[in-house]
C-alpha positions as CSV (number, residue, x, y, z in Angstrom):
1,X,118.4,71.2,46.0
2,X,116.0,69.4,43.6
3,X,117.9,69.9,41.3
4,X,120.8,68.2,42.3
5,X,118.7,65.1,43.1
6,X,117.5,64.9,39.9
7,X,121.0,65.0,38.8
8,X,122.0,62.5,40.8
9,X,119.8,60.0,39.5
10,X,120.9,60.1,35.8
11,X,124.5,59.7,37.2
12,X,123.4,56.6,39.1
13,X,122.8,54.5,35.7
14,X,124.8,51.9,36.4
15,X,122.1,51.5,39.5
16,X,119.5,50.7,37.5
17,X,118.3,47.1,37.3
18,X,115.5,46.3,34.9
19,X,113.6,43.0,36.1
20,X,111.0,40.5,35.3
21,X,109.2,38.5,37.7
22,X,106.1,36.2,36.7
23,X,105.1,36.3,32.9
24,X,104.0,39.8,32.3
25,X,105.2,41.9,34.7
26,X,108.0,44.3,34.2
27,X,109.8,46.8,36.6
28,X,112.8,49.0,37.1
29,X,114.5,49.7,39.9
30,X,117.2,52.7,40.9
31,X,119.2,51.6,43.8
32,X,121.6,53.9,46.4
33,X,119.8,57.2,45.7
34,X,121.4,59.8,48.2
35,X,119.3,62.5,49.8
36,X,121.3,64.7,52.4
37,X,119.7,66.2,55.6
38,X,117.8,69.3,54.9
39,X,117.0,70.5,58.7
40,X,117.0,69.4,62.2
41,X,113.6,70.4,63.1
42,X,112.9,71.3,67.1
43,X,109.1,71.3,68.3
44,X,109.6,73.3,71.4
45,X,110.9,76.2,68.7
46,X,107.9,76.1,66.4
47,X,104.7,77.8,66.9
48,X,102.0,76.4,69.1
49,X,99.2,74.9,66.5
50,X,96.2,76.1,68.3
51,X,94.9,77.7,65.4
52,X,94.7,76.9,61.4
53,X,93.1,78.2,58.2
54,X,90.9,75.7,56.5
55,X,92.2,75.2,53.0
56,X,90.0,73.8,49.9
57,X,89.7,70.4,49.2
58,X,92.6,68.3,47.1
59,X,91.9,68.6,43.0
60,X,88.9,67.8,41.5
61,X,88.1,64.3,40.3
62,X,88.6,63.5,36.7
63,X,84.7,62.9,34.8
64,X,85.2,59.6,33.7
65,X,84.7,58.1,37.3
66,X,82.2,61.0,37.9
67,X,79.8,59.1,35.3
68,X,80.7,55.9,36.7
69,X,79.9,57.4,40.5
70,X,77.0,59.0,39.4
71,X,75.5,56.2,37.7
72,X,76.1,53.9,40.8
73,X,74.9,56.3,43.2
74,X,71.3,56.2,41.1
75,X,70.7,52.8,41.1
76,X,71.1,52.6,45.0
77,X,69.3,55.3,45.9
78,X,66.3,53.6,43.5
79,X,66.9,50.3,46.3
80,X,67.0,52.5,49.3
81,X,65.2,50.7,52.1
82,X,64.5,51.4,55.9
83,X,66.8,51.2,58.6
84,X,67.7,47.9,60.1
85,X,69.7,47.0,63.4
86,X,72.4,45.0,63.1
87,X,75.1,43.6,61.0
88,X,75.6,40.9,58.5
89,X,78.5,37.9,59.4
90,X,78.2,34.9,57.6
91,X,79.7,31.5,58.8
92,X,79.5,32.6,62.8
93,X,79.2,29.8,65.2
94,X,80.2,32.4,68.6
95,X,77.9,35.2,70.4
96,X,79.4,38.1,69.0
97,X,79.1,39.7,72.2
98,X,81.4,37.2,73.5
99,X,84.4,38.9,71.5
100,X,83.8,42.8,71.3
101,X,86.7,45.1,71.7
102,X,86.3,47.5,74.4
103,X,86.8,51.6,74.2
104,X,89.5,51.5,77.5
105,X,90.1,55.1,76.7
106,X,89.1,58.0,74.4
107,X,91.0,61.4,73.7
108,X,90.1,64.6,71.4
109,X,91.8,64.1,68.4
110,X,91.0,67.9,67.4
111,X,90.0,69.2,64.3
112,X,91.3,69.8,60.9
113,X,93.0,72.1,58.7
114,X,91.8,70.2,55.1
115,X,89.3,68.2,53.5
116,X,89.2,65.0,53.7
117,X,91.1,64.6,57.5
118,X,94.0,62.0,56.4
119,X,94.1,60.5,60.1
120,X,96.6,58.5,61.2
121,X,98.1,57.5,64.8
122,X,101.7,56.1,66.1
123,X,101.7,55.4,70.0
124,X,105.2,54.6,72.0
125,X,105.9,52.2,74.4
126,X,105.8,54.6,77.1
127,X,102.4,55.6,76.1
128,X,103.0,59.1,74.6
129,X,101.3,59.2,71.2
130,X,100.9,61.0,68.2
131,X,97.7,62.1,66.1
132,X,98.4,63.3,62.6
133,X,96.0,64.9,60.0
134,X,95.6,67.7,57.5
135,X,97.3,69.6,58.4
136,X,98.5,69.3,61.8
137,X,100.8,67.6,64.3
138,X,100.0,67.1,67.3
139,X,101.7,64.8,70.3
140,X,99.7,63.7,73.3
141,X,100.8,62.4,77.2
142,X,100.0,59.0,78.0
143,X,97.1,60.3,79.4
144,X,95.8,61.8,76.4
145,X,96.0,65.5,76.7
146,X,97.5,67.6,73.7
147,X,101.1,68.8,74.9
148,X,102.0,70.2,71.6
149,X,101.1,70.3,68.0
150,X,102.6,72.1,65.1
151,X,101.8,72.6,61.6
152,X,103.1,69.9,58.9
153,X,104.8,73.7,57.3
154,X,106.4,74.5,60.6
155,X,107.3,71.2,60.4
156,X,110.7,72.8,58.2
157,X,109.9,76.2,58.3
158,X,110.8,76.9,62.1
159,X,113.5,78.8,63.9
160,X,115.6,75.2,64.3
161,X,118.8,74.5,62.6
162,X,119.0,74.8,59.1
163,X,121.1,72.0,56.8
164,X,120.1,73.0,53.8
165,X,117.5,75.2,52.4
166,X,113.9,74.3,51.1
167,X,111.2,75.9,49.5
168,X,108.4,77.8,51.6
169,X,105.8,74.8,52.2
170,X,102.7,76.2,50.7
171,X,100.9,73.2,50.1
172,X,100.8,70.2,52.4
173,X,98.9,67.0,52.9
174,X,98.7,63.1,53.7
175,X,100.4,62.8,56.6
176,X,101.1,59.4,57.7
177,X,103.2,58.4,61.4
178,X,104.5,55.5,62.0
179,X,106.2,54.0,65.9
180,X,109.5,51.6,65.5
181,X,109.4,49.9,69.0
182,X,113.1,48.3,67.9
183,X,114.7,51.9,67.4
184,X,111.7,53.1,70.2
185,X,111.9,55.8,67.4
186,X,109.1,57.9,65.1
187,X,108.7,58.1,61.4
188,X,106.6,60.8,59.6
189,X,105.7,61.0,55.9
190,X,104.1,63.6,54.4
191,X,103.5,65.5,50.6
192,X,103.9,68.7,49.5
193,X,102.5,70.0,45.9
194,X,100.5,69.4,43.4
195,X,102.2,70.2,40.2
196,X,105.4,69.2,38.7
197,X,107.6,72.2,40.0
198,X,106.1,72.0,43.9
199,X,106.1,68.3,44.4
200,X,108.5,66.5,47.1
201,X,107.8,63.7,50.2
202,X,109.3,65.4,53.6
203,X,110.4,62.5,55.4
204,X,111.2,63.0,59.4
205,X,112.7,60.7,62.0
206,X,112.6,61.2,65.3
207,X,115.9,61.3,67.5
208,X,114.9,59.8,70.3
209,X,111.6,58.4,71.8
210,X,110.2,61.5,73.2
211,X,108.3,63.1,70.0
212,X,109.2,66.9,71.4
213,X,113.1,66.3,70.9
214,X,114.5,67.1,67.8
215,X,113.5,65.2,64.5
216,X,115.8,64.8,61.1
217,X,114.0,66.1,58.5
218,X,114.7,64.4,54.6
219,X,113.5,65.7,50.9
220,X,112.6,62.8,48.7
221,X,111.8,64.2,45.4
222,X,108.2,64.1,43.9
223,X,108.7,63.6,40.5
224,X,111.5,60.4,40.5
225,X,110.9,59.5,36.7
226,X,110.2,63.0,34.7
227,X,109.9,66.2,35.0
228,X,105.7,66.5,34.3
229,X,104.5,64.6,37.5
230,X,104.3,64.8,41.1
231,X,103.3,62.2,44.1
232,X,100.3,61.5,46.0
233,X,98.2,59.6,48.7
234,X,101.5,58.0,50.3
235,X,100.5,54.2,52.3
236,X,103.8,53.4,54.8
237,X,105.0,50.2,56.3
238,X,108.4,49.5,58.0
239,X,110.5,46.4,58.7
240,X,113.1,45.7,61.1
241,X,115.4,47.8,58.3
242,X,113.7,49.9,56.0
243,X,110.7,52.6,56.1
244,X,108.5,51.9,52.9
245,X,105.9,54.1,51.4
246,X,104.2,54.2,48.1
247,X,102.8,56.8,45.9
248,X,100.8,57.4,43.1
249,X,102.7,59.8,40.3
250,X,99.9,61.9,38.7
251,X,100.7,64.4,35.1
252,X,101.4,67.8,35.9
253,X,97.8,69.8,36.0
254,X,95.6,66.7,36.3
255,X,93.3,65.1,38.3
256,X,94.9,62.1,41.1
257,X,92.4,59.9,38.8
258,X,92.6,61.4,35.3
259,X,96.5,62.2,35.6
260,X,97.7,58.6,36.1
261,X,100.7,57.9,35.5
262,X,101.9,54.7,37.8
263,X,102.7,54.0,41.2
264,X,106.5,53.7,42.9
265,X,107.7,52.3,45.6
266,X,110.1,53.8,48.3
267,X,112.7,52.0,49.9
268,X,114.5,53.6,52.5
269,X,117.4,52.9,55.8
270,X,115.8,53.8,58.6
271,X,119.4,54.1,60.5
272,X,120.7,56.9,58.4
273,X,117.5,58.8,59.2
274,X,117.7,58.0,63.1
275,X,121.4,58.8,62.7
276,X,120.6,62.2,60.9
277,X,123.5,60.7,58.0
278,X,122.8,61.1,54.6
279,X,120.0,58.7,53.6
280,X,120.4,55.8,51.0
281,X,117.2,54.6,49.4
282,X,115.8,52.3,46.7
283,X,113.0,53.5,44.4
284,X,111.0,50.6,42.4
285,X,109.2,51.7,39.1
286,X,107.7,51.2,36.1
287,X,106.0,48.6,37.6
288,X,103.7,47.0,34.9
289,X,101.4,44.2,34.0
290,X,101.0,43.1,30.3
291,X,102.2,46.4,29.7
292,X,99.9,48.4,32.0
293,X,100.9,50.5,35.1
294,X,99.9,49.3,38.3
295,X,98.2,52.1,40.4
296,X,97.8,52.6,44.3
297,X,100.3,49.7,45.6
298,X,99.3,49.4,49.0
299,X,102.7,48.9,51.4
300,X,101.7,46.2,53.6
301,X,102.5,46.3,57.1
302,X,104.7,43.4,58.7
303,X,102.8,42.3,62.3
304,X,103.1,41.7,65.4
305,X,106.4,43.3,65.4
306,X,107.5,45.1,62.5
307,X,110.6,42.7,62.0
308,X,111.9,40.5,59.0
309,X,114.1,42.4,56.1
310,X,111.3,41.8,53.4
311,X,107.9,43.3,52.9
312,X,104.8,42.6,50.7
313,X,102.7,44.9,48.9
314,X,98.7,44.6,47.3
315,X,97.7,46.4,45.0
316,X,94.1,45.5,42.4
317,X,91.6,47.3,39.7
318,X,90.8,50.4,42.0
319,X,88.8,51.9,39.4
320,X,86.6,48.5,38.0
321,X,83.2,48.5,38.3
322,X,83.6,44.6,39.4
323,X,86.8,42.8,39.0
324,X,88.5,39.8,41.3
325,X,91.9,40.5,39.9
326,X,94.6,41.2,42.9
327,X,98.4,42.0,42.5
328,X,101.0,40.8,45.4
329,X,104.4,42.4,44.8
330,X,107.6,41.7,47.6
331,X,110.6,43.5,48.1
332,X,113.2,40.7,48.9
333,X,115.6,42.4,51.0
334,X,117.3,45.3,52.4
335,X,118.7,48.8,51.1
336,X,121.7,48.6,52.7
337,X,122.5,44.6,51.4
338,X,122.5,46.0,47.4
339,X,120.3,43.1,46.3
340,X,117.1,44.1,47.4
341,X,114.6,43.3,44.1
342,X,110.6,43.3,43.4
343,X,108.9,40.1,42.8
344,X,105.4,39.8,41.4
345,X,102.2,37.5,41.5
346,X,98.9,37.5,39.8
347,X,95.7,35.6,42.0
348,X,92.3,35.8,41.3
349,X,90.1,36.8,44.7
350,X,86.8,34.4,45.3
351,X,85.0,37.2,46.5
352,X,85.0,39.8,43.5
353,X,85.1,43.9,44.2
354,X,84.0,46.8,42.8
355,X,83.8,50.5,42.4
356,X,82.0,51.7,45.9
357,X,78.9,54.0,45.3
358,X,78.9,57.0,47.6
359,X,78.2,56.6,51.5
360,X,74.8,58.6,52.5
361,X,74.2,60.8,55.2
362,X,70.7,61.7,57.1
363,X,69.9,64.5,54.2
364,X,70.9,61.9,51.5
365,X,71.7,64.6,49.3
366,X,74.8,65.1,50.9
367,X,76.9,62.0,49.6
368,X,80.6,61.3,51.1
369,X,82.9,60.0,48.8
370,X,84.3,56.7,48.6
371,X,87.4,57.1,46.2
372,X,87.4,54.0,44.7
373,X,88.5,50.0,45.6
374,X,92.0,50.2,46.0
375,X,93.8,48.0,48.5
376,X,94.0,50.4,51.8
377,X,95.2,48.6,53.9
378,X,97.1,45.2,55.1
379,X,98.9,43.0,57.3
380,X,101.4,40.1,57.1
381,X,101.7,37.4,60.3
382,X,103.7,34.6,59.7
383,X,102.8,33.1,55.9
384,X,99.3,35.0,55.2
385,X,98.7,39.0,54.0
386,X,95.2,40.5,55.2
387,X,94.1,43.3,53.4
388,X,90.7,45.6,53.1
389,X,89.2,47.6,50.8
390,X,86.4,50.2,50.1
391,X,83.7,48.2,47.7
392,X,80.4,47.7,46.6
393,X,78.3,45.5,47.8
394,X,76.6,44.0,45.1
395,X,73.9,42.5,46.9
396,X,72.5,45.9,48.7
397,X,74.3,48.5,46.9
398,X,75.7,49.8,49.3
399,X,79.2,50.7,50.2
400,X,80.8,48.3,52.4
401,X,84.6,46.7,53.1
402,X,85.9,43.2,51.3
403,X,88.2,41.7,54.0
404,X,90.8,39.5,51.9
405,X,93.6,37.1,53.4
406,X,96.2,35.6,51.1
407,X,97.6,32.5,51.9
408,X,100.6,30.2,51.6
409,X,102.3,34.0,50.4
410,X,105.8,32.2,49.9
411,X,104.6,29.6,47.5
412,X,101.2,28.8,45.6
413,X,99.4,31.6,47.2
414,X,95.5,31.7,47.0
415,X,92.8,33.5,48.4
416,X,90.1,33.5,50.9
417,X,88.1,36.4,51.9
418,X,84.2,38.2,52.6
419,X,82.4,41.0,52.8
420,X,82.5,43.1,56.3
421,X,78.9,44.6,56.1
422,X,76.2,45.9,58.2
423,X,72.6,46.3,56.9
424,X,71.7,49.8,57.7
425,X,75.8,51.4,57.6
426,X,77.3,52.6,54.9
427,X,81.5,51.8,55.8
428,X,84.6,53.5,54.2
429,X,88.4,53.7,55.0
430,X,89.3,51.0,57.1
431,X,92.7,50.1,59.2
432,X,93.9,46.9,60.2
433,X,96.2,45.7,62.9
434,X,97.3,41.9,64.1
435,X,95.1,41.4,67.1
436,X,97.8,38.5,68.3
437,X,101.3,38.7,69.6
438,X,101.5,35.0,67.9
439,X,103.2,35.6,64.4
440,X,100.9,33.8,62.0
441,X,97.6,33.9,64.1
442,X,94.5,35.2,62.1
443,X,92.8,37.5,64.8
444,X,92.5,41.0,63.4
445,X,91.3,44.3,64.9
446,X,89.6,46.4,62.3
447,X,89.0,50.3,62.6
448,X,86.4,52.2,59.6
449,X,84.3,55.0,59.3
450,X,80.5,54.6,58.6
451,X,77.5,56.7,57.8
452,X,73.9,56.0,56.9
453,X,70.5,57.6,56.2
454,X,69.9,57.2,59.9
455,X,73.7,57.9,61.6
456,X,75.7,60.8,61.1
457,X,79.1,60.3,60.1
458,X,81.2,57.9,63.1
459,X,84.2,55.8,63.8
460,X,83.9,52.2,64.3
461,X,86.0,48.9,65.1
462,X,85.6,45.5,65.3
463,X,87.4,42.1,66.1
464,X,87.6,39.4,64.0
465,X,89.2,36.5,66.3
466,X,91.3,33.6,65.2
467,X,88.3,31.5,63.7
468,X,87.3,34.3,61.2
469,X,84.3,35.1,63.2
470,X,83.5,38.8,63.8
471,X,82.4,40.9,66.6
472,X,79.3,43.1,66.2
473,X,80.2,46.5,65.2
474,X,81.5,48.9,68.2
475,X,80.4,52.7,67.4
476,X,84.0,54.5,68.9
477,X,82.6,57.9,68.0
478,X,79.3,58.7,67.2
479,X,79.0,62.2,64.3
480,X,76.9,65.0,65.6
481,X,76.1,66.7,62.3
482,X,76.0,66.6,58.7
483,X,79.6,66.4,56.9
484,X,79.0,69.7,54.4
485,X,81.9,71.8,53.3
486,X,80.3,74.7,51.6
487,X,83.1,75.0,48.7
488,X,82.5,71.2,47.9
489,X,79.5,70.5,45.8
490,X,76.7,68.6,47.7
491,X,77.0,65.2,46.2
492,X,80.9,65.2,46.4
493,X,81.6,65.6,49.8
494,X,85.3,64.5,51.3
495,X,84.8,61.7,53.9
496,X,88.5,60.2,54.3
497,X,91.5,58.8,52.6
498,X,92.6,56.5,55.3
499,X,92.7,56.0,58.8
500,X,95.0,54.9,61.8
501,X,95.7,51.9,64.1
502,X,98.7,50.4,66.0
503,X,99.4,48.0,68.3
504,X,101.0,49.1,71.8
505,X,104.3,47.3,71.2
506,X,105.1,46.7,75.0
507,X,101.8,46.3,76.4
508,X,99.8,43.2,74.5
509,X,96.4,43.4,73.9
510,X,96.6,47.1,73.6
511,X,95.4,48.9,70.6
512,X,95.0,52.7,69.7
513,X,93.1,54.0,66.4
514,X,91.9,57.3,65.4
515,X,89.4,58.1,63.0
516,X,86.7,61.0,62.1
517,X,83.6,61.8,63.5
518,X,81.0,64.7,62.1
519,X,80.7,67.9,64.0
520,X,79.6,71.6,62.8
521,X,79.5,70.4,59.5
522,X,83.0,69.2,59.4
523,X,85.2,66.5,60.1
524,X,87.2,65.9,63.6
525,X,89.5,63.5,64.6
526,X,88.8,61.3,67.8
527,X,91.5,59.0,69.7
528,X,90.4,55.5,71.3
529,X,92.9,53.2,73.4
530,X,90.9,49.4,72.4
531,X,91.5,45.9,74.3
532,X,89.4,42.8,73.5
533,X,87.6,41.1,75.1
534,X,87.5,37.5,74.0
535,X,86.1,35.1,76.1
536,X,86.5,32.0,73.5
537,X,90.1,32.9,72.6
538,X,91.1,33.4,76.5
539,X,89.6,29.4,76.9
540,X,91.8,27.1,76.6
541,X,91.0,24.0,73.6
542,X,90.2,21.2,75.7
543,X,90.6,18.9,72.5
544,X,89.5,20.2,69.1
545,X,87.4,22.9,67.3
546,X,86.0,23.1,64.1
547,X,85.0,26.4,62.2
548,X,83.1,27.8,60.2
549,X,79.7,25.2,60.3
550,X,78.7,25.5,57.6
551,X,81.4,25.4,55.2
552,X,81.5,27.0,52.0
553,X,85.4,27.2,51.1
554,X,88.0,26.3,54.1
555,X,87.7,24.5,56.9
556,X,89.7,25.2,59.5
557,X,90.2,22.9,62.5
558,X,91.9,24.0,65.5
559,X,93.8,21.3,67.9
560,X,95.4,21.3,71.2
561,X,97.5,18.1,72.1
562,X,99.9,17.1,74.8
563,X,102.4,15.4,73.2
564,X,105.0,15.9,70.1
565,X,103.7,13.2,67.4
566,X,102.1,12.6,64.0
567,X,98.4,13.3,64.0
568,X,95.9,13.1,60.9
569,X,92.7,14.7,60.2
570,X,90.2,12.4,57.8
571,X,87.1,13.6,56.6
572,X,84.2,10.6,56.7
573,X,80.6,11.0,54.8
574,X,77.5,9.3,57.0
575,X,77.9,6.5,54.9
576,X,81.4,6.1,56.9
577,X,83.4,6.0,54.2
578,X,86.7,8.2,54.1
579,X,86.5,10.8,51.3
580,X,89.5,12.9,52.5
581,X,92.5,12.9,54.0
582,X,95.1,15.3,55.4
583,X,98.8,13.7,55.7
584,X,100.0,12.9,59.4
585,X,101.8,16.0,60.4
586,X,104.8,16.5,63.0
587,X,103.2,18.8,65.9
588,X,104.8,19.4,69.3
589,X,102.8,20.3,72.3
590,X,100.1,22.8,72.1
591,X,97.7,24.3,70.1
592,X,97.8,24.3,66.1
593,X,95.3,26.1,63.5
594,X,94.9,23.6,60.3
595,X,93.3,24.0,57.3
596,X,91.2,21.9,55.0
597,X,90.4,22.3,51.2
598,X,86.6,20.7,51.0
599,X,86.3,22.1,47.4
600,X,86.8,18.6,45.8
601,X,84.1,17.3,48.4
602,X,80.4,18.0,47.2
603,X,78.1,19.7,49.6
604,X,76.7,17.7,52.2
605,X,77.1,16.3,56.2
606,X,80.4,15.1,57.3
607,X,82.6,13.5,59.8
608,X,85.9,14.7,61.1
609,X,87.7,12.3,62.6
610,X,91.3,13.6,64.4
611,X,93.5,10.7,64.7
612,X,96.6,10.4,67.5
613,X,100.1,9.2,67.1
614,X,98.9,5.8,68.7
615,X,96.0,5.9,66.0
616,X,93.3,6.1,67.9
617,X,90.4,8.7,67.2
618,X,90.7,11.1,69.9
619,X,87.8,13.4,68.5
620,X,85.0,13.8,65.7
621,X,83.2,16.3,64.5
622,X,80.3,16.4,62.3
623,X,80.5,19.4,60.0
624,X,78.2,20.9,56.9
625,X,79.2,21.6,53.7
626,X,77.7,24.2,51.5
């Protein structure tokens, strides 16, 4: 069967498009690759999941990070300082308490069958949903008990109806699920092998919106450029069209660092997979930057709604020890119109990254890994992509989140972003999810995992509303224990590769995220339904507000008006002379978010002055800038 696919990709020559996008990047992309349907997989025919073997830990990390690592991990430890209370938020002018998200519900996620757990979660708009990790399936009710689970190798190897044939599953990890509320449909994504032979993605759709009918179950093949790689650590996204998912390809018998080879991106119709047809798919690679592979492209995920027919992508230095570098690739259209292409940016972040150090634990000789500081996750609303990412904080040394939002994505892009951090916490493997049903609005909700001298290993979220102000850290699930796998050394342990969070589709201000907790020495997952509570954004702007005070980059001023006119936004010094302007603009009625640019302006106090269609000053503001 992999063989034939393999075939049918040098036969598809005439597919291939090689393309250039900005100066210095290069890419190749295959288009129309065919992959039949392999099995028609029935849950109520598998075996019950109520038991699983604990396998060992994915391959061993190359040593060149392991020096890098190692050396990090020294020089914080040498800082280490006593516990503190509460968390560091530059620029907030609101009570944090005033816009907390609140646990509405919490359900046992179970354990699971590998190191690290891999969680992810998908919830319907009936309120069935389903909790994925290694290595397990399992679905829940709406009110959160386990009605089934399954094995992601029972997942093909069942008593159901058999298309094709595939190799035994022996080896299976990442699992990723993902909800379409426009097909009210599931997606699952998962890898199989680690070497060049073994490697292949099983791809599943479900065929209706209850999760315990049948599913159609694809083979996309793990080694799409030669014979001596295969794929790992998949990151989805889907579209009102196409499923997306990236992978790293690694050299047959090497480490996921070491092994390197570059990263590809899928393209796939979701109809033929809802359909059970034979599925047509896209696959982007050789995707390079003055001649370099880009690695760990991060799909990100279209929000509130998973419409549109394009979709952006981050990807940056995941292995630097500080870098502001950041990559922002878009595939600009469908599968199914034969045009679809990959175009390419280069920015430069204002807040710079780097290479985390390892999270501690009460015995700090038990580190948790951090990986490194790839992009892990992201969102696009309207014209902006928010994206997170594991990092050092080079302040405290500790290992905290860099929460990045790119604006203006369609034309001179540019970022803006901070630190998420917490003085005592150690955070890893965050989530994100528009916290808005308004396409375009900033507010966030933000799931991670965190650990510390003084906390076992937990779940978290927070909110960060439409002001970029955040919410004090909510503790979803506190750990109970040391993480220690006794076939992992101490210093290494497995903490996570990514989390899960989603939006209730049908139900707004709804939210569902899974992430681990520490229990017996290993890792669980744990379930929370989330709403917000958010007392500034539910008032109403009775003229005009502006945020942050101080200033150090943008300013963003928020407005509510009446009528459709021209309005204009000057910026005064106390002297009252106008040192900037911003160009009347056509708004109708309501409320608009506006952003100024002080970075010509030199620090000091100023005057806003918002100016109505009739010209007269209807508000000012005095700000501060940094």
């Amino acid at each position: 069967m992999l063989h034939r696919k393999i075939l049918s990709l040098c036969m598809l020559a005439a597919m291939v498009h090689a393309g250039r996008a900005q100066s210095g990047f290069e890419h190749t992309v295959i288009r129309d690759i065919k992959a039949p349907l392999i099995a028609v997989f029935d849950p109520m025919l598998s075996e019950d999941n109520w038991v699983a073997a604990q396998p060992a830990a994915m391959p061993e990390h190359a040593p060149g990070s392991e020096d890098l690592r190692k050396r990090i991990d020294a020089a914080r430890m040498s800082r280490m300082k006593g516990p503190m209370n509460r968390g560091n938020y530059s620029g907030r002018t609101t009570n944090p308490s005033f816009i907390a998200p609140v646990i509405d519900g919490s359900y046992n996620g179970g354990g699971g069958g590998g190191t690290p757990n891999d969680n992810h979660v998908a919830v319907g708009n009936d309120g069935k949903f389903i909790n994925v990790l290694n290595t397990t399936i399992r679905v829940h009710s709406a009110d959160g008990p386990i009605v089934r689970s399954w094995s992601l190798e029972n997942f093909v190897n069942n008593p159901g109806i058999k298309i094709d044939p595939i190799p035994t599953l022996t080896r299976v990890y990442d699992p990723r699920v993902l909800y379409d509320p426009i097909a009210d449909r599931y997606i699952i994504v998962y890898m199989h092998g680690t070497t060049d032979v073994t490697s292949f993605i099983v791809v599943a759709f479900s065929t209706s919106s209850d999760p315990l009918k049948p599913w159609n179950v694809y083979k996309i093949p793990g080694k799409p450029t030669n014979d001596l790689i295969w794929s790992d650590y998949p990151i989805v996204a889907h579209n009102s069209e196409d499923l997306f998912f990236t992978v790293n390809l690694i050299g047959n018998g090497a480490s996921w660092e070491e092994g390197f080879t570059e990263a590809v991106i899928w393209q796939i119709r979701k109809e033929d997979g809802y359909q059970g047809d034979t599925l047509h798919k896209n696959v982007y690679t050789g995707i390079k930057y003055e001649g370099k592979a880009l690695r760990s492209i991060c799909a990100i995920q279209n929000n509130p709604m998973p419409t549109g027919t394009d979709n952006y992508f981050i990807t940056v230095r995941p292995l630097a020890e500080q870098n502001d570098t950041v990559f922002m690739l878009r595939v600009n259209n469908t599968q199914k119109s034969g045009l679809a292409d990959l175009e390419t940016k280069v920015l430069r972040s204002e807040v710079p990254y780097g290479f985390p150090p390892s999270a501690l634990q009460p015995d700090t000789s038990y580190k948790l890994r951090t990986n490194d500081c790839r992009a892990l996750t992201g969102i696009r609303t309207g014209n902006t992509v928010q994206f997170l990412q594991n990092t050092m904080n080079f302040s405290t040394m500790q290992a905290h989140l860099t929460h990045s939002t790119v604006y203006n994505i369609d034309g001179n892009a540019f970022i803006r972003g901070g630190l998420i951090t917490d003085d005592s916490l150690d955070l890893g493997y965050p989530a994100i999810v528009s916290a808005s049903t308004k396409d375009g609005e900033a507010s966030s909700l933000i799931t991670f995992v965190y650990s510390s001298p003084w906390h076992y290993p937990g779940t978290a979220v927070m909110y960060r509303n439409r002001y970029g102000e955040y919410s004090d850290i909510v503790k979803v699930k506190q750990g109970q224990s040391l993480i220690y796998y006794n076939y992992i050394p101490k210093g290494e342990q497995r903490w996570g590769d990514y989390e899960g969070i989603q939006a209730k589709y049908n139900e707004p201000g709804v939210y569902y995220l899974v992430g681990s907790y520490s229990i017996n020495s290993s890792m669980a997952a744990w379930v929370a339904r989330i709403t917000i509570n958010d007392t500034v954004y539910n008032q109403p702007v009775s003229h005009v507000r502006v945020f942050p005070v101080p200033a150090q980059s943008d300013i963003f001023t928020e407005i509510q008006v009446t009528q459709e006119g021209k309005y204009s936004i000057s910026l005064y010094n106390t002297l009252g002379q106008k040192v900037k302007d911003k160009p009347a603009m056509e708004l109708s009625a309501g409320t608009h978010l506006l952003r100024i640019d002080p970075n010509s302006v030199a620090p000091g106090e100023y005057i806003i002055h918002v100016i109505a269609p009739d010209s007269k000053i209807i508000h000012k503001e005095k700000i501060i800038i940094l």
